[in-house]
C-alpha positions, -999 to +999 in steps of 0.1 A: +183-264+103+195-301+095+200-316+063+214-351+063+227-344+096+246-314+094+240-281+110+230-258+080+220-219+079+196-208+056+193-172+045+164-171+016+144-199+002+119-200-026+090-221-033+074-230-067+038-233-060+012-262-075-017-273-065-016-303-046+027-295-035+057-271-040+089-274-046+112-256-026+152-242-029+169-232+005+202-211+004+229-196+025+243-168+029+267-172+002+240-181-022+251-217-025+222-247-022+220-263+009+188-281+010+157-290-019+128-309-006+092-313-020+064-301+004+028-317+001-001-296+004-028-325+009-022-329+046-022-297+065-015-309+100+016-325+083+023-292+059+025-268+094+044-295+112+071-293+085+071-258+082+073-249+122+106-271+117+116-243+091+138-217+102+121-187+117+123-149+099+142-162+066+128-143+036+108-172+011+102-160-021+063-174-037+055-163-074+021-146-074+002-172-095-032-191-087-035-200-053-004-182-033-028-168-010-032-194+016+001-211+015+012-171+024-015-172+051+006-208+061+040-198+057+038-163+079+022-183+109+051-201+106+075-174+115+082-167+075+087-134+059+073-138+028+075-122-004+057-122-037+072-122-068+061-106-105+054-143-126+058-119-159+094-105-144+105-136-133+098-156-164+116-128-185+146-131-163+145-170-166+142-166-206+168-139-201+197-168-181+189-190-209+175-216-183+144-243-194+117-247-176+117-271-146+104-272-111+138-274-096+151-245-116+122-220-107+127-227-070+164-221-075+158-192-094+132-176-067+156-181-042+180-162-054+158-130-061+163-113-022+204-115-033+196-087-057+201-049-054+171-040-056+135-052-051+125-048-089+108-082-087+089-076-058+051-068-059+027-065-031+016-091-010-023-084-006-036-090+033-064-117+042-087-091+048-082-076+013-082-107-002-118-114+015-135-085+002-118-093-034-141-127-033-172-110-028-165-086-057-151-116-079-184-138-070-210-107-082-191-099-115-194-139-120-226-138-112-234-110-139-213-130-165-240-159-160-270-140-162-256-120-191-252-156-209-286-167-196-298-136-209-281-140-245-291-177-247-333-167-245-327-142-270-314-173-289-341-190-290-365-162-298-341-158-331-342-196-337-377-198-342-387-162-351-405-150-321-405-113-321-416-086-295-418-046-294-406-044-258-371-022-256-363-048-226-376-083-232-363-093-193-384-061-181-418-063-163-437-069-192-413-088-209-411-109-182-450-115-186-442-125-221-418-149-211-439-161-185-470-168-210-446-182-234-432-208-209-466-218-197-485-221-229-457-227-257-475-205-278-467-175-296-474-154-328-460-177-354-471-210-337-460-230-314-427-236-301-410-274-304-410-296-272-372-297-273-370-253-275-395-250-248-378-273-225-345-252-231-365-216-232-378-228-195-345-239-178-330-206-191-356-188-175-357-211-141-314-202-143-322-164-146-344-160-116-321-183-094-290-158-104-311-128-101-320-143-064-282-145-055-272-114-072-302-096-048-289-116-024-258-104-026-262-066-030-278-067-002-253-081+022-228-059+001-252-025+013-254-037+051-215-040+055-204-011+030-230+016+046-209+017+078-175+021+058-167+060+055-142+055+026-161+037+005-194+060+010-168+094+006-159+074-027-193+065-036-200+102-037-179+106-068-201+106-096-201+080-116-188+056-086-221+040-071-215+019-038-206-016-061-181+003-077-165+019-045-163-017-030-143-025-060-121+006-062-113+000-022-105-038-030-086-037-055-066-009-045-061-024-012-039+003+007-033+041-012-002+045+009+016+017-014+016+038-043+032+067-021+002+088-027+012+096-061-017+096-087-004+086-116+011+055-102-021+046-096-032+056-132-006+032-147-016+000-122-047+013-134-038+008-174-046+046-173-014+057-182-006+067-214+031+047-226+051+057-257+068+032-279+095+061-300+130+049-310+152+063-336+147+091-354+114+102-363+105+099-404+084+126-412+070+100-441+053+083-419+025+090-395+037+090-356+032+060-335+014+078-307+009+070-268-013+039-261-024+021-227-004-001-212-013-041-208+006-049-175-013-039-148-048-045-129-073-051-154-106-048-133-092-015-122-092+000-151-129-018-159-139+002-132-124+040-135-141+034-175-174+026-160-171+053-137-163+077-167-195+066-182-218+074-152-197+107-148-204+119-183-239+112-176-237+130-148-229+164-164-210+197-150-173+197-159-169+157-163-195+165-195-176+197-208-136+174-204-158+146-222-172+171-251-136+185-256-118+151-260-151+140-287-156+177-302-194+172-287-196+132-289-189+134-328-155+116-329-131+094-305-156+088-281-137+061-265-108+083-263-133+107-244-141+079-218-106+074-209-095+108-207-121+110-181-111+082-164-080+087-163-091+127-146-112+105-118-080+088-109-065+116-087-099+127-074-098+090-059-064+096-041-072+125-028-105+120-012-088+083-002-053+101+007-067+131+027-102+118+040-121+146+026-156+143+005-162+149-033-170+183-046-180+200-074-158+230-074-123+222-055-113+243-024-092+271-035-055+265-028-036+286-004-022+320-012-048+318-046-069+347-030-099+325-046-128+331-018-111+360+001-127+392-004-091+412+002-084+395-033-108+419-055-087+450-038-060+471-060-022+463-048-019+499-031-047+489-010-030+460-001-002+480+010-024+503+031-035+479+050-002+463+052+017+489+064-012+506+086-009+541+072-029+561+046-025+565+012-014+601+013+020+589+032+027+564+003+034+595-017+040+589-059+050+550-044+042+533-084+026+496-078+027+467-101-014+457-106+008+419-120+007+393-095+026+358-093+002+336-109-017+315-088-003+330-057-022+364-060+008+377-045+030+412-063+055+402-083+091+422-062+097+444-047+072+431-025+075+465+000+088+500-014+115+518+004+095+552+014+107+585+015+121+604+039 
């Protein structure tokens, strides 16, 4: 690459992304600037001609805040590895160097982040297609947001001017009638509602049924794609996890294998994971500090695994007995009783994602348990019988252990006596 007409070789650059352009830090190999220019975004056939003058396979560091998707999408067309960075980490380091705040020095800073050791800034950089199914998640949850407000604004008015109804679920079929009446007529027990109230009271209730159209609308290109995808219909046979909340457990997870099939790093990019916050020595005045959730991590995640928890105490069987063993019954810390279970639906996730199998009830037995095989309800001389092929007679006064390994069903040694002669 040339700067000011000299040959230059750049080995890591990094970008600090705006909306409408980014500022961007190239280095060499012995860390040292050799080139800052500012890259418009406005102009895209301009942006890829620029960046096909880039050099091709050097790392280019882009924080993770709004909008790094398609510049990523741009950058790796271009023959860029890119890499996304942790804004939190990065920030702390900055505050950490003592540096303000500038353009210039975040690019500088980014670049120098693939010098280090290791990749402890690093985070995942979430695929196009991932990304796609993310918006249609992201567009129904904003979709319930409005019709919850819709919702809460009609109760509003009701409260305003002291309308009052018996139905457990005003927006229900015959609240809806009530609403319709109410809309048409301006009328209602107490009198009549004010021109400027109904006016409001009808919008609302236009606003509802045009979000209620799009959320139908929705859910049912949602079923058409999802009912030919076997992972999320294996997940969507959890209970508690309907086909919504399997699209946004396989979204937002994105790829099991990036969390090396381990569950509970899953449960603490879930929030899920308990964190403890001890130092010093422990005053035996005071009350212990406890474990508590953590706050950096994936929010909607953890949305999700609680909602689950609810539909899975609902459900009954052993998600019911965990939840009334947390609670003592549902009397106390019923919260607490929700994220214990949530936090027990975590691993049943990575295995049905990890190993392709279906939910059920009662798990398989493990291997070497003896749970299911009918040898397993035999004595230990039996066992040996059959082991050995030979009667019981030529055991002689052989003396066998009934105590096994547990969980193995296996005989604690000597496994085999020596007979005798």
């Amino acid at each position: 690459m040339k700067n000011q007409g000299r040959e230059v070789k750049v080995a890591a650059m990094g970008l600090d992304v705006h909306y409408k352009f980014s500022t961007v830090t190239m280095r060499d190999e012995q860390g040292r600037v050799v080139a800052r220019e500012r890259l418009e975004h406005t102009d895209r056939a301009a942006l890829r001609g620029r960046l096909a003058q880039w050099p091709k396979g050097v790392p280019a560091v882009v924080e993770a805040s709004f909008g790094w998707g398609w510049l990523s999408d741009e950058l790796t067309a271009a023959g860029l590895e890119v890499q996304l960075s942790n804004c939190y980490k990065v920030e702390q380091m900055r505050k950490a160097r003592g540096e303000c705040k500038t353009n210039k020095k975040d690019a500088d800073l980014l670049s120098l982040l693939p010098r280090e050791a290791q990749p402890w800034w690093r985070i995942w950089l979430v695929p196009p297609e991932v990304r796609d199914q993310r918006e249609w998640m992201r567009y129904r949850a904003d979709l319930v947001g409005v019709q919850t407000q819709t919702k809460s604004r009609i109760c509003a008015v009701f409260h305003r001017h002291g309308i009052f109804h018996d139905f457990s679920d005003l927006f229900g079929c015959k609240g809806r009638a009530l609403l319709a009446e109410l809309c048409r007529e301006g009328r209602h027990s107490g009198g009549v509602l004010p021109a400027g109230a109904l006016a409001a009271l009808r919008g609302q209730v236009r606003l509802l049924d045009q979000v209620r159209q799009q959320l139908s609308d929705v859910a049912r290109q949602l079923r058409r794609v999802l009912k030919h995808d076997p992972l999320t219909q294996r997940l969507a046979g959890i209970p508690g996890i309907g086909l919504i909340l399997a699209h946004v457990l396989k979204s937002e997870i994105g790829q099991i294998e990036r969390f090396g099939g381990n569950h509970n790093r899953l449960a603490c990019y879930s929030l899920l994971g308990p964190r403890a916050e001890d130092t010093g020595e422990h005053d035996p005045s005071k009350s212990p500090l406890g474990r508590h959730l953590g706050q950096r991590g994936n929010r909607t995640l953890k949305w999700a695994f609680i909602e689950a928890a609810h539909g899975a105490v609902h459900h009954g069987g052993c998600w019911r007995a965990m939840f009334d063993r947390v609670t003592k019954g549902g009397k106390m810390d019923r919260n607490r009783g929700y994220i214990r279970v949530a936090r027990e639906l975590v691993p049943v996730v990575t295995a049905i994602w990890k190993n392709g199998t279906t939910y059920q009830e009662k798990p398989p037995a493990r291997p070497g348990s003896g749970q299911g095989d009918p040898s397993a309800t035999t004595s230990p001389r039996q066992r040996l019988e059959k082991f050995l092929n030979c009667p019981a007679r030529s055991l002689g006064a052989v003396k066998l252990s009934s105590r096994t390994r547990s969980g193995t069903g296996q005989l604690y040694p000597p496994m085999v006596p020596a007979l005798k002669a």
